[in-house]
PDB file of N, CA, C and O in Angstrom:
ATOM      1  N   UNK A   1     287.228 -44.977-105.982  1.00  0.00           N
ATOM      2  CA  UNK A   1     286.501 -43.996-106.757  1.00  0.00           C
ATOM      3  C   UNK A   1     286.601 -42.631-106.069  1.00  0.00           C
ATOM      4  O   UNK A   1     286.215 -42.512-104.906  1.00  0.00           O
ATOM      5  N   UNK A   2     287.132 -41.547-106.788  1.00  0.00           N
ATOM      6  CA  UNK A   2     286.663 -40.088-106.806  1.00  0.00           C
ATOM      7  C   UNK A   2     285.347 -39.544-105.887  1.00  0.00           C
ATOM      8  O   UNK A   2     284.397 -39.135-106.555  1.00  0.00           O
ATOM      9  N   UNK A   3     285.250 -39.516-104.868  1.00  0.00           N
ATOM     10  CA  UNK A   3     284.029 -38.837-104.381  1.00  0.00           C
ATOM     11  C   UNK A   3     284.160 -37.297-105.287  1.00  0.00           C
ATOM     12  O   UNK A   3     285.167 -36.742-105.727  1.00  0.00           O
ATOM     13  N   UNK A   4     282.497 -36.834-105.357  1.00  0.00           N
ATOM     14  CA  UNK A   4     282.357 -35.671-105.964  1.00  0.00           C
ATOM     15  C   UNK A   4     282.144 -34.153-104.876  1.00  0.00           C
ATOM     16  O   UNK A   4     282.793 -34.081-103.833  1.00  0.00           O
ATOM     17  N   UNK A   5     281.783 -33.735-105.030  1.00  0.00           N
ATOM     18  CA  UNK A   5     281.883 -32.014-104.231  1.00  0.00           C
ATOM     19  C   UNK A   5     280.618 -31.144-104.898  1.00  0.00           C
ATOM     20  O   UNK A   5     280.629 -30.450-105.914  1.00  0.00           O
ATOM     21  N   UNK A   6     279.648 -31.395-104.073  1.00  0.00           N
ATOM     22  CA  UNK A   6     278.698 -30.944-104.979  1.00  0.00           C
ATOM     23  C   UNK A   6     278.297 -29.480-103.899  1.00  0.00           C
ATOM     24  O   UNK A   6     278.082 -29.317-102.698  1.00  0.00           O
ATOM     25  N   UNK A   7     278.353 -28.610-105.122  1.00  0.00           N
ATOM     26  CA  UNK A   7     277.580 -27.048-104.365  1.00  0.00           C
ATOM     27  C   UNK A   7     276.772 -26.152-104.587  1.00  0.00           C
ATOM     28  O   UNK A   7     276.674 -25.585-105.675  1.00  0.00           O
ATOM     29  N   UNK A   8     276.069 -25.900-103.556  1.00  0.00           N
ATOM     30  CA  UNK A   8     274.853 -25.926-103.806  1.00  0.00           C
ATOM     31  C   UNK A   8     274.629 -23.749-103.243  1.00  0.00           C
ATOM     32  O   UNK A   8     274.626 -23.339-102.082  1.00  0.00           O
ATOM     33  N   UNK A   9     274.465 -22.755-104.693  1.00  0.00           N
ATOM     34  CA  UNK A   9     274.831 -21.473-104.006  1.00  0.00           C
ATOM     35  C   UNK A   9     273.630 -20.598-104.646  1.00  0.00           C
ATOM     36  O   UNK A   9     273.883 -19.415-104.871  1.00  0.00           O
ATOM     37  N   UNK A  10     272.510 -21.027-104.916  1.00  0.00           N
ATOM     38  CA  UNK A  10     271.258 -20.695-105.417  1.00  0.00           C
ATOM     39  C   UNK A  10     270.523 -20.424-104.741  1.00  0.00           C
ATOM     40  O   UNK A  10     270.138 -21.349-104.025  1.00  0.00           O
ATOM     41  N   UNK A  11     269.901 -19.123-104.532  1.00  0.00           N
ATOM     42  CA  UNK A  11     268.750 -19.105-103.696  1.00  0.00           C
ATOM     43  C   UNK A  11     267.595 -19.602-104.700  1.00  0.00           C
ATOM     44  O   UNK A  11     267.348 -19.289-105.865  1.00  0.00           O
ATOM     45  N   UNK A  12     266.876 -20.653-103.646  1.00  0.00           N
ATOM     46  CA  UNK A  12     265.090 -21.193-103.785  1.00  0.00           C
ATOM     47  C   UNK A  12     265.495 -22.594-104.483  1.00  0.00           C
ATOM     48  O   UNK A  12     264.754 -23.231-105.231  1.00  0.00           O
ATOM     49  N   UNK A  13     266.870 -22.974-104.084  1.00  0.00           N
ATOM     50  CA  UNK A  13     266.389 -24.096-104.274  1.00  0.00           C
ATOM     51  C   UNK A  13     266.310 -24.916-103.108  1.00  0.00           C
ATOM     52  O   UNK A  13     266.366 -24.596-101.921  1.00  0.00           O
ATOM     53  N   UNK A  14     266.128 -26.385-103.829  1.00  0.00           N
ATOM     54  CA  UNK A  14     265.459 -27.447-102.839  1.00  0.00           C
ATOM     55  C   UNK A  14     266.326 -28.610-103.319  1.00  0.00           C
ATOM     56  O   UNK A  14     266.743 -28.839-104.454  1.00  0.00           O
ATOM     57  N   UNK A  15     266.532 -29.434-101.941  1.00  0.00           N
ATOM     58  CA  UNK A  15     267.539 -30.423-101.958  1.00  0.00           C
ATOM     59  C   UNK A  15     266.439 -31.785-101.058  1.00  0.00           C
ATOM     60  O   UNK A  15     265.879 -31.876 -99.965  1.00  0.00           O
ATOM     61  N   UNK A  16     266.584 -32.593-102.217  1.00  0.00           N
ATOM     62  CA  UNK A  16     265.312 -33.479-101.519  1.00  0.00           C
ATOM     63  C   UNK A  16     266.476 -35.337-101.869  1.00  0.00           C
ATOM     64  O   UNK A  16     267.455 -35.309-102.614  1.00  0.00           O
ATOM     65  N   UNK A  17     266.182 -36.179-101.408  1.00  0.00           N
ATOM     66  CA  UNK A  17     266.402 -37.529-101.965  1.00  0.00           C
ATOM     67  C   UNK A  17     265.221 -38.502-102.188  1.00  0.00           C
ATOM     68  O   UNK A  17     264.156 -38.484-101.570  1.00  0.00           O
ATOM     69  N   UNK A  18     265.614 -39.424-103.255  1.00  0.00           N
ATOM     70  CA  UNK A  18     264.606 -39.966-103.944  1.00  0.00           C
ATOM     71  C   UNK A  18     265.740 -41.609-104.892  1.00  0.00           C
ATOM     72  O   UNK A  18     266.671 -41.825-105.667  1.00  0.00           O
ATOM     73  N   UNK A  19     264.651 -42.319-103.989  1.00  0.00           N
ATOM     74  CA  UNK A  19     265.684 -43.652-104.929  1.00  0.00           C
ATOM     75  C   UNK A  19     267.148 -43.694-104.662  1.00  0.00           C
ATOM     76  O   UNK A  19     267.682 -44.313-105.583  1.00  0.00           O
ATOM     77  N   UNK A  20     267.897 -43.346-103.904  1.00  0.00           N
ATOM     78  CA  UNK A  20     269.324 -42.786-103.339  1.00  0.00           C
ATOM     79  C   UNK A  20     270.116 -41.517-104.329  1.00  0.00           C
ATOM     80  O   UNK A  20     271.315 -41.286-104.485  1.00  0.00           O
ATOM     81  N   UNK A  21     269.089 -40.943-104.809  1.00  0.00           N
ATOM     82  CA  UNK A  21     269.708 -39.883-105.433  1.00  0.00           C
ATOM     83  C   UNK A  21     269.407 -38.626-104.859  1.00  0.00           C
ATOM     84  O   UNK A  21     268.242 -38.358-104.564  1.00  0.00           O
ATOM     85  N   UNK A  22     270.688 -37.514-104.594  1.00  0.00           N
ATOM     86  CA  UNK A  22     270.374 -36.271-104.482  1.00  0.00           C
ATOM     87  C   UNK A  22     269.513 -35.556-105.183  1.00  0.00           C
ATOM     88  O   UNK A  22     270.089 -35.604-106.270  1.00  0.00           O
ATOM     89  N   UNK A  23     268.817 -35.096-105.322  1.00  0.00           N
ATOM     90  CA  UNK A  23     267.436 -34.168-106.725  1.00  0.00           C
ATOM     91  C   UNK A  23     268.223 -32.549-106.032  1.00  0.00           C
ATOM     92  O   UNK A  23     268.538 -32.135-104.917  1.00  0.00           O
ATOM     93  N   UNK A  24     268.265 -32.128-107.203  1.00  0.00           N
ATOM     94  CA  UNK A  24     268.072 -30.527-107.305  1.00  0.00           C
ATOM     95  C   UNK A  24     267.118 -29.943-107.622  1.00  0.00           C
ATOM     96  O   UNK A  24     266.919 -30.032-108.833  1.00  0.00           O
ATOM     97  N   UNK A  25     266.049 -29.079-106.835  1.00  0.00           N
ATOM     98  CA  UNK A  25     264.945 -28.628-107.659  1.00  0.00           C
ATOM     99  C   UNK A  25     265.467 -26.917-107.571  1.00  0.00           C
ATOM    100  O   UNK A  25     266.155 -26.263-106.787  1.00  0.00           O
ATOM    101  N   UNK A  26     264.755 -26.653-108.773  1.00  0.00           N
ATOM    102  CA  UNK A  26     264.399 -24.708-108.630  1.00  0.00           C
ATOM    103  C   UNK A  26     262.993 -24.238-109.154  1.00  0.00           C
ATOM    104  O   UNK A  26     262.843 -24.224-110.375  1.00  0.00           O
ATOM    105  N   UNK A  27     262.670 -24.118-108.904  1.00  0.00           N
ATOM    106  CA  UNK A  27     261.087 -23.434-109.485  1.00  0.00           C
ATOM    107  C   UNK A  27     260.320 -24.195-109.493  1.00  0.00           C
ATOM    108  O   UNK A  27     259.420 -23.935-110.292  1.00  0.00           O
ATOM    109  N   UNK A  28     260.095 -25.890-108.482  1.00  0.00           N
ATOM    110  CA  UNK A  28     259.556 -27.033-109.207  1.00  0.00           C
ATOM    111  C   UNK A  28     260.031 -28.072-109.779  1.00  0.00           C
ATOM    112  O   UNK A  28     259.908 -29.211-109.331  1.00  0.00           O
ATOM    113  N   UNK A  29     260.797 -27.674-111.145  1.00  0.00           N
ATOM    114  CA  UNK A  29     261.571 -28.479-111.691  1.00  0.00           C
ATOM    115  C   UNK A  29     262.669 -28.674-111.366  1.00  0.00           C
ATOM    116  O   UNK A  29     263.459 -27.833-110.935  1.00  0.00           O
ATOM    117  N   UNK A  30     262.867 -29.910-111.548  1.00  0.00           N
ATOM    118  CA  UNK A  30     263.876 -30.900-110.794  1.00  0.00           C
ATOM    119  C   UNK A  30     264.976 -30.550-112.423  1.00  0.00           C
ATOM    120  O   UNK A  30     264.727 -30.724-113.616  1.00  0.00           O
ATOM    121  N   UNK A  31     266.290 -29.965-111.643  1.00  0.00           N
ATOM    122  CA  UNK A  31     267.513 -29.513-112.631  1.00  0.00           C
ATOM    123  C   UNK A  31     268.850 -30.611-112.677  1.00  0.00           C
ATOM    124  O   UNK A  31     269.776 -30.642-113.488  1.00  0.00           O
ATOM    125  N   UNK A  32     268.612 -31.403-111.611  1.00  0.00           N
ATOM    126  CA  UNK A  32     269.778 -32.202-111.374  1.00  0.00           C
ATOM    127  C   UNK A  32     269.818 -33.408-110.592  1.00  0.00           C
ATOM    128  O   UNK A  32     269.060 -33.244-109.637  1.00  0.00           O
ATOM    129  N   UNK A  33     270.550 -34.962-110.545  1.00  0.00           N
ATOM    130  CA  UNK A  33     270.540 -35.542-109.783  1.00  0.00           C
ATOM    131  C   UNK A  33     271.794 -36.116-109.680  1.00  0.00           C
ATOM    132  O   UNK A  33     272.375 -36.286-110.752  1.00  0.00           O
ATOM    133  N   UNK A  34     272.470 -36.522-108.481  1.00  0.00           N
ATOM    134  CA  UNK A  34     273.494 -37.290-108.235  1.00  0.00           C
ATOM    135  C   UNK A  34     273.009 -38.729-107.108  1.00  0.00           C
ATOM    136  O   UNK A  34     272.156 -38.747-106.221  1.00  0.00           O
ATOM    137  N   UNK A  35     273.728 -39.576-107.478  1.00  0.00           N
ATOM    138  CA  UNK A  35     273.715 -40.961-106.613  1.00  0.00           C
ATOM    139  C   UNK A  35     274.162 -40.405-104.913  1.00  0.00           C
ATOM    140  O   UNK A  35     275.118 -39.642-104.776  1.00  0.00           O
ATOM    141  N   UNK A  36     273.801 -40.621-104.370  1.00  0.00           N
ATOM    142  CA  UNK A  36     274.371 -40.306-102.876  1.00  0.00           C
ATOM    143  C   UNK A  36     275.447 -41.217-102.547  1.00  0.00           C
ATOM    144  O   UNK A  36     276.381 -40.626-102.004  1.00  0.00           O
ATOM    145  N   UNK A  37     275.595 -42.241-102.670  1.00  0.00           N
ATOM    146  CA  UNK A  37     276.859 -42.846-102.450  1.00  0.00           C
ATOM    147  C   UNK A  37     278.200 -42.234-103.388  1.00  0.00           C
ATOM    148  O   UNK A  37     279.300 -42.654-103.028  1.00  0.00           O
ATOM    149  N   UNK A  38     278.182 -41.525-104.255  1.00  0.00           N
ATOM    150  CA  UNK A  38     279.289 -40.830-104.872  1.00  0.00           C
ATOM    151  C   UNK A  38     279.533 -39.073-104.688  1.00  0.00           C
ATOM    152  O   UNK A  38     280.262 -38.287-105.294  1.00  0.00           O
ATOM    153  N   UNK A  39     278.556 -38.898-103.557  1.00  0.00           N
ATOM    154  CA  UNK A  39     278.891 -37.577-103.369  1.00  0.00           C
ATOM    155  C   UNK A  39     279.885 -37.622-101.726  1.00  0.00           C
ATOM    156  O   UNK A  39     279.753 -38.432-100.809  1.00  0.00           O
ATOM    157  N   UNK A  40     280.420 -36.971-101.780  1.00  0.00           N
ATOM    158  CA  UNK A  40     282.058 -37.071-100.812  1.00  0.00           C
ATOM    159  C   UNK A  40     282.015 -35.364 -99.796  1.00  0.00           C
ATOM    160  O   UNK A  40     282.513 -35.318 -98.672  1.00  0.00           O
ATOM    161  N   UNK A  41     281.536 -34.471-100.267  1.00  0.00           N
ATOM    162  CA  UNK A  41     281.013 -33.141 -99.450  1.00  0.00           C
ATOM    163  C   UNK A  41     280.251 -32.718-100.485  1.00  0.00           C
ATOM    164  O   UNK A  41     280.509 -32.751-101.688  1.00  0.00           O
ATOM    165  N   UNK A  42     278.914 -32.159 -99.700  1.00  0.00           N
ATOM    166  CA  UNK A  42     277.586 -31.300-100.020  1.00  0.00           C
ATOM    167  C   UNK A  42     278.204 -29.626 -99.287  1.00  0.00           C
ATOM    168  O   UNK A  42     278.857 -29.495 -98.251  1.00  0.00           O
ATOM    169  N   UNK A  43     277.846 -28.798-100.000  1.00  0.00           N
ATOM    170  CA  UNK A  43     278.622 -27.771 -99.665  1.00  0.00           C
ATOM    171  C   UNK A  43     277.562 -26.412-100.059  1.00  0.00           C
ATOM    172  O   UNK A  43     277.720 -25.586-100.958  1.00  0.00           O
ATOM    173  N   UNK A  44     276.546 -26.500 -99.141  1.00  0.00           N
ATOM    174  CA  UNK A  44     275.297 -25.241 -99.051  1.00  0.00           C
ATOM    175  C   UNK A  44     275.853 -23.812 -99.071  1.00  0.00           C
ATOM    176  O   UNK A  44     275.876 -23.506 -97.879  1.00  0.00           O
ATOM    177  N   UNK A  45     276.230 -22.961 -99.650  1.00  0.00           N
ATOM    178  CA  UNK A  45     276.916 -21.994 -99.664  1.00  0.00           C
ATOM    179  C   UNK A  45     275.640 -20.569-100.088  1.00  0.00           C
ATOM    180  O   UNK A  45     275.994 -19.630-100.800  1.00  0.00           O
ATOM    181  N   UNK A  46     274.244 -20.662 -99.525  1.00  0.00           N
ATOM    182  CA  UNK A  46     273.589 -19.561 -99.747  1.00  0.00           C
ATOM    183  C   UNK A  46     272.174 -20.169 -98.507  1.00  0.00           C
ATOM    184  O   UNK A  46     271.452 -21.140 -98.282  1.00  0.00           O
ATOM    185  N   UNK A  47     272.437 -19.018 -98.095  1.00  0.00           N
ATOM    186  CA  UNK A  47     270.572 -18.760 -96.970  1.00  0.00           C
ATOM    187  C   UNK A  47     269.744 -19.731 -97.413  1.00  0.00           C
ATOM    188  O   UNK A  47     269.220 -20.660 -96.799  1.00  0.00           O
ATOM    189  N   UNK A  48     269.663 -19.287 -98.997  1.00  0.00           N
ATOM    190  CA  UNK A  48     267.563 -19.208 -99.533  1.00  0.00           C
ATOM    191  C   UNK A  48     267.474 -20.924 -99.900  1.00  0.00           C
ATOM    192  O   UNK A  48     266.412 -21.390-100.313  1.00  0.00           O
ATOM    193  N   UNK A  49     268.877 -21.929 -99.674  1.00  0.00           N
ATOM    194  CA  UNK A  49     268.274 -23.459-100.052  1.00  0.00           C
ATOM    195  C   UNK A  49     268.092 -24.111 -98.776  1.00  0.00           C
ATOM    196  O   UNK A  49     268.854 -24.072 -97.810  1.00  0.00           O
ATOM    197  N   UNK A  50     266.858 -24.786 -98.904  1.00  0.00           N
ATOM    198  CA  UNK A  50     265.854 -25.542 -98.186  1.00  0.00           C
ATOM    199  C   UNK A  50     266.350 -27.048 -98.798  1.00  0.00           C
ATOM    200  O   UNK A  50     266.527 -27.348 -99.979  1.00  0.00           O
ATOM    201  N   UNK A  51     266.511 -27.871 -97.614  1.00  0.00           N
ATOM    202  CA  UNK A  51     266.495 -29.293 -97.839  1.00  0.00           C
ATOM    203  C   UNK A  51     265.910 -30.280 -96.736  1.00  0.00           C
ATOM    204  O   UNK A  51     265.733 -29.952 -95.563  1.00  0.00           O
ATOM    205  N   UNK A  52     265.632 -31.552 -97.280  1.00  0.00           N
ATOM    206  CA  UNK A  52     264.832 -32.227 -96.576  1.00  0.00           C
ATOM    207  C   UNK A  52     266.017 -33.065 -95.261  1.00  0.00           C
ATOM    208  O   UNK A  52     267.190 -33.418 -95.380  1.00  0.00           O
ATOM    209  N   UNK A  53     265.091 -33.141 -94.110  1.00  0.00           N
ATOM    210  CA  UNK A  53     265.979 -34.007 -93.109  1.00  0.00           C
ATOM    211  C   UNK A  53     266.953 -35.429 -93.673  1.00  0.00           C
ATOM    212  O   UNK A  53     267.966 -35.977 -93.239  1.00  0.00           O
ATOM    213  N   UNK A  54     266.014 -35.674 -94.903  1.00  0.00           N
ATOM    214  CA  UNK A  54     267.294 -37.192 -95.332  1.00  0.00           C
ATOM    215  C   UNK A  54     267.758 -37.154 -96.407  1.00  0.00           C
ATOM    216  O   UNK A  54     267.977 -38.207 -97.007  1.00  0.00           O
ATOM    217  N   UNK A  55     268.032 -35.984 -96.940  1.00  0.00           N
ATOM    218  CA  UNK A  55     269.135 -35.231 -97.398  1.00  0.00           C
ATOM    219  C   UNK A  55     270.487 -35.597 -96.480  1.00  0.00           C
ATOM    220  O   UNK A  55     271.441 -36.288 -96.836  1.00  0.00           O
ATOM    221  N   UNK A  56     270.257 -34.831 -95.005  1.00  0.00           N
ATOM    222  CA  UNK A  56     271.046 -34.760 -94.266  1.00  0.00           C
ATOM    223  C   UNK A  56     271.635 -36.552 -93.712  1.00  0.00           C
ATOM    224  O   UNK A  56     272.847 -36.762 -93.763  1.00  0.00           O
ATOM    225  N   UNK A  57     270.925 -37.415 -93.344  1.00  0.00           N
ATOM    226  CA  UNK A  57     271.016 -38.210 -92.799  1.00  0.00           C
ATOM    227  C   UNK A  57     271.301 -39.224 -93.938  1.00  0.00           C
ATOM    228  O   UNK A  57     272.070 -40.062 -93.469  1.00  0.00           O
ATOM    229  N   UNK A  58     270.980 -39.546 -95.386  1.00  0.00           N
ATOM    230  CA  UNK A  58     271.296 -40.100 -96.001  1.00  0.00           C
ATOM    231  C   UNK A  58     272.764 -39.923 -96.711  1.00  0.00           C
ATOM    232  O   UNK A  58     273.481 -40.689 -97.356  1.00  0.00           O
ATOM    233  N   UNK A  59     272.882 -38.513 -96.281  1.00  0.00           N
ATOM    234  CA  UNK A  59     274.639 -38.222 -96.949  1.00  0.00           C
ATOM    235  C   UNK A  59     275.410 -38.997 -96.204  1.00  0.00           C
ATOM    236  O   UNK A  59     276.173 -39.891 -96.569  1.00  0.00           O
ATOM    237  N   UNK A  60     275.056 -38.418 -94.625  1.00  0.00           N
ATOM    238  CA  UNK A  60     275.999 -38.811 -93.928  1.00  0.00           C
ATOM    239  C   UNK A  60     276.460 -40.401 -93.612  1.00  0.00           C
ATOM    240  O   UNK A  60     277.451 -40.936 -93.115  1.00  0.00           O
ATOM    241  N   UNK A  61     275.163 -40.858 -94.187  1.00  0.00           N
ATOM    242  CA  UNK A  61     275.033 -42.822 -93.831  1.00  0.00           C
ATOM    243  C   UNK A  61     275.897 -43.029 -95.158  1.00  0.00           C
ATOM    244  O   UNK A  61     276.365 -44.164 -95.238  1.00  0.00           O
ATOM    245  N   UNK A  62     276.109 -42.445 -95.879  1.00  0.00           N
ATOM    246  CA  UNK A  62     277.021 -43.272 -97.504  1.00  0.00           C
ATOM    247  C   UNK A  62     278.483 -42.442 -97.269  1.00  0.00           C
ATOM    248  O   UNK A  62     279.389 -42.430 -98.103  1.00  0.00           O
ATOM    249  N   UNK A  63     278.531 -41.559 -95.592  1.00  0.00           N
ATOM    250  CA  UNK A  63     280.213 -41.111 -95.293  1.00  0.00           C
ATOM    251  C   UNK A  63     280.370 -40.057 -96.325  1.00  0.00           C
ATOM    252  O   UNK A  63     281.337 -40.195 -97.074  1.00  0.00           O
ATOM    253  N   UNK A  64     279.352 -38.700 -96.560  1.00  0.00           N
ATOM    254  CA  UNK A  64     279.761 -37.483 -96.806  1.00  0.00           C
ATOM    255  C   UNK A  64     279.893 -36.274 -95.615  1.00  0.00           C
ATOM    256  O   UNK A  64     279.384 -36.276 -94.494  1.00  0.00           O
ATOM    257  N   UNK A  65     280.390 -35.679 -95.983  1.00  0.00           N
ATOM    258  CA  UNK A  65     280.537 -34.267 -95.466  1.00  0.00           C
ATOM    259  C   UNK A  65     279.267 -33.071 -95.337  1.00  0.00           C
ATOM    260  O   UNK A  65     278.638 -33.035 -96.394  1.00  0.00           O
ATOM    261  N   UNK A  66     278.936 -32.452 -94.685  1.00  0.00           N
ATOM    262  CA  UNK A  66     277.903 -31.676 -95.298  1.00  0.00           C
ATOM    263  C   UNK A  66     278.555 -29.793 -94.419  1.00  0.00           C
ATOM    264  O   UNK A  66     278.885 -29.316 -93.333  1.00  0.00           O
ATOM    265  N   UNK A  67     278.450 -29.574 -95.266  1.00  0.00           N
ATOM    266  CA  UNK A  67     279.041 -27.596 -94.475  1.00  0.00           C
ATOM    267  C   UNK A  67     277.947 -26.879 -95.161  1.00  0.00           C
ATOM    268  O   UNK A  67     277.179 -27.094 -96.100  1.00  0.00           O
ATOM    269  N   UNK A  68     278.187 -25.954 -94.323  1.00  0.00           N
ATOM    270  CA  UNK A  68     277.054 -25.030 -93.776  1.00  0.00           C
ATOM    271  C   UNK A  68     277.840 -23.734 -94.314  1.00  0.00           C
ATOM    272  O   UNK A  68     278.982 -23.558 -93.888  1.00  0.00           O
ATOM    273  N   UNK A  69     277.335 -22.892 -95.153  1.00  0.00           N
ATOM    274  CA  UNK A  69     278.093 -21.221 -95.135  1.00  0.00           C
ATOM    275  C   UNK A  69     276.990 -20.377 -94.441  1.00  0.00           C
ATOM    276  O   UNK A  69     275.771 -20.497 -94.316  1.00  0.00           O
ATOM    277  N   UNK A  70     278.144 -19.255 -93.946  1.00  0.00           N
ATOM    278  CA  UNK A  70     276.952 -18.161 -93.907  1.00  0.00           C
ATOM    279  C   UNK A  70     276.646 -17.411 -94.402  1.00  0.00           C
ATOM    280  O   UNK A  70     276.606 -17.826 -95.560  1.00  0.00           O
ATOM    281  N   UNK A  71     276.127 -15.743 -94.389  1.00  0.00           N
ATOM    282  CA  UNK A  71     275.978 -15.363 -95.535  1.00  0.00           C
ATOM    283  C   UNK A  71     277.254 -14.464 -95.998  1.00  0.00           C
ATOM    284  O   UNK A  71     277.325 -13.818 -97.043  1.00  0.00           O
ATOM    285  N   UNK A  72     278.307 -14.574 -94.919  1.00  0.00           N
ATOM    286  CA  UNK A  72     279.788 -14.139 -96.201  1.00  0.00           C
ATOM    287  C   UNK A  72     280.445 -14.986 -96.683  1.00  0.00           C
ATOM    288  O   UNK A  72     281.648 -14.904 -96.930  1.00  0.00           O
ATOM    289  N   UNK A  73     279.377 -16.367 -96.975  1.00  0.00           N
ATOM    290  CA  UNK A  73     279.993 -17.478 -97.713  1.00  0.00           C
ATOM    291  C   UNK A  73     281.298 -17.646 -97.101  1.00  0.00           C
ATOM    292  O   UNK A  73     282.333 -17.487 -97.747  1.00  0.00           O
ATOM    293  N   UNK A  74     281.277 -18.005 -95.711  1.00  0.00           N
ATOM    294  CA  UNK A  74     282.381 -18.542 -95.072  1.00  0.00           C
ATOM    295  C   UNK A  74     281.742 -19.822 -94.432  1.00  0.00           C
ATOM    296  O   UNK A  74     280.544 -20.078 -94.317  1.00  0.00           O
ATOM    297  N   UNK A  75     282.995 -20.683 -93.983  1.00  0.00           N
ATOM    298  CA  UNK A  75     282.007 -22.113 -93.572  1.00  0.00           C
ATOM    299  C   UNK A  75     281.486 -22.017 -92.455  1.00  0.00           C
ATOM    300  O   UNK A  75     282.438 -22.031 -91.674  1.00  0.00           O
ATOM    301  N   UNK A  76     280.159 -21.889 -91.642  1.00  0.00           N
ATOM    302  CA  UNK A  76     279.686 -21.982 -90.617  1.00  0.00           C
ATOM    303  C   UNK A  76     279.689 -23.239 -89.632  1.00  0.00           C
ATOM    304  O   UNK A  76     280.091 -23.169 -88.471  1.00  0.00           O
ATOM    305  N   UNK A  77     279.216 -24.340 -90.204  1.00  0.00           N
ATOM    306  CA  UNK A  77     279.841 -25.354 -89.563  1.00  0.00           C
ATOM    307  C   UNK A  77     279.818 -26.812 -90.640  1.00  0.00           C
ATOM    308  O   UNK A  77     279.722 -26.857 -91.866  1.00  0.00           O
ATOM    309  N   UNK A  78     279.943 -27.906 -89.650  1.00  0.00           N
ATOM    310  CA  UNK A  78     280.190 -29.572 -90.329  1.00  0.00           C
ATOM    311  C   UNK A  78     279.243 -30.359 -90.276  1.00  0.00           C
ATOM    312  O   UNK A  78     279.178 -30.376 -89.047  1.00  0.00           O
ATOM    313  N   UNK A  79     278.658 -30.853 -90.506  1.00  0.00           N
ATOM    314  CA  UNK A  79     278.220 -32.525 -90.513  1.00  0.00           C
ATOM    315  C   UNK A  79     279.556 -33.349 -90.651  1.00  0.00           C
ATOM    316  O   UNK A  79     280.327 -33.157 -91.591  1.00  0.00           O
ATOM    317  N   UNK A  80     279.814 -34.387 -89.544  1.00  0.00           N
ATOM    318  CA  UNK A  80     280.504 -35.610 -89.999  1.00  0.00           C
ATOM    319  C   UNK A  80     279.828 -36.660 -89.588  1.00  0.00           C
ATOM    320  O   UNK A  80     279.065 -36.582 -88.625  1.00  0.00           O
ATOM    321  N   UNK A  81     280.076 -38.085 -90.455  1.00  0.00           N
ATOM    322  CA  UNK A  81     279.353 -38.825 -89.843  1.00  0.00           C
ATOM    323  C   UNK A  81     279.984 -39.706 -88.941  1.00  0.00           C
ATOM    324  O   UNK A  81     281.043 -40.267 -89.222  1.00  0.00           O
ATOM    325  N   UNK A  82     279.308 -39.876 -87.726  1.00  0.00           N
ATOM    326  CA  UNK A  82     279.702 -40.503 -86.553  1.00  0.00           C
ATOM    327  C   UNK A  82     280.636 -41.594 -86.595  1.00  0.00           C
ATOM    328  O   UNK A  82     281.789 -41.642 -86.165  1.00  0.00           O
ATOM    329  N   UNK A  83     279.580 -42.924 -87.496  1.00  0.00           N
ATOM    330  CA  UNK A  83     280.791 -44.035 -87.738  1.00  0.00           C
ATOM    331  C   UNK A  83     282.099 -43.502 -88.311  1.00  0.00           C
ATOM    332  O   UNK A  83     282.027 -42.479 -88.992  1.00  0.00           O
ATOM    333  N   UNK A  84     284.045 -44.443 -87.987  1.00  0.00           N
ATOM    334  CA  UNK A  84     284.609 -43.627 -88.782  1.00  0.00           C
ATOM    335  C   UNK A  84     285.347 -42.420 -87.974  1.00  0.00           C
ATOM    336  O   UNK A  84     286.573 -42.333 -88.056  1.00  0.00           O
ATOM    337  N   UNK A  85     284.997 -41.979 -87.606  1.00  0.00           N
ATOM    338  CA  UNK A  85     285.504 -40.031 -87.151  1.00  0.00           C
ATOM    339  C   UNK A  85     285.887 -40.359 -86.088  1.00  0.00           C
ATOM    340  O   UNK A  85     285.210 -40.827 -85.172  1.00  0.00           O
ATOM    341  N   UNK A  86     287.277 -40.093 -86.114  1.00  0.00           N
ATOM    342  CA  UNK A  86     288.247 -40.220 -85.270  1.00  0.00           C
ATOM    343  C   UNK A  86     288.197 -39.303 -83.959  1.00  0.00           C
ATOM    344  O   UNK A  86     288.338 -39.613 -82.776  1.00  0.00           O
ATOM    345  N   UNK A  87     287.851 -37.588 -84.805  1.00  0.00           N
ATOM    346  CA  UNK A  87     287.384 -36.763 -83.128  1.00  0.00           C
ATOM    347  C   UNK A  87     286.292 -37.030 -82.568  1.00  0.00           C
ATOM    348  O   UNK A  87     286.166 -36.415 -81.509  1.00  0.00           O
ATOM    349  N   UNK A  88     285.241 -37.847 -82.890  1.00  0.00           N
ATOM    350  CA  UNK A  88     284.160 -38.176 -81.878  1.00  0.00           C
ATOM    351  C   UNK A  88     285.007 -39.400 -80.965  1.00  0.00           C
ATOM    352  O   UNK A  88     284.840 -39.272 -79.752  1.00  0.00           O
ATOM    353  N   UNK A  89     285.657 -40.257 -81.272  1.00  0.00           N
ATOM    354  CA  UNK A  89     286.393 -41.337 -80.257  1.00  0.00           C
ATOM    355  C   UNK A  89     287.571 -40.981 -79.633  1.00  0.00           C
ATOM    356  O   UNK A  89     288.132 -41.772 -78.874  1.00  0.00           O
TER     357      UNK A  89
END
């Protein structure tokens, strides 16, 4: 299967998980959800989004990617996950 590429370039939103799904919120309301096991890189590309710690830790346990921009939307840095990754061994 296709892993997906999900990006995330909105200021105020919020990146939370729930039931193994990614949630998108903006204003409150929840705009979006994806399964976490089918997302393949999370790709934060603005300051103003806030996400929860197992956001982070649940991507990386189903073997996604997670990058970091800064604010000239260039990549700042990686999440990889440990199991797997050849430059940590």
């Amino acid at each position: 299967m296709i892993k997906r590429i999900v990006e995330v370039s909105q200021a105020g939103t919020f990146l939370s998980v729930k039931l193994g799904q990614l949630v998108v919120r903006r204003d409150g309301q929840a705009v979006g959800q994806v399964p976490c096991e089918d997302i393949g890189v999370l790709l934060v590309d603005h300051t103003g989004v806030t996400y929860t710690h197992s956001v982070l830790t649940t991507l990386l346990e189903h073997g996604a990617a997670v990058v970091i921009c800064n604010g000239q939307h260039h990549p700042a840095g990686m999440l990889m996950p440990m199991e797997g990754n050849s430059v940590q061994t």
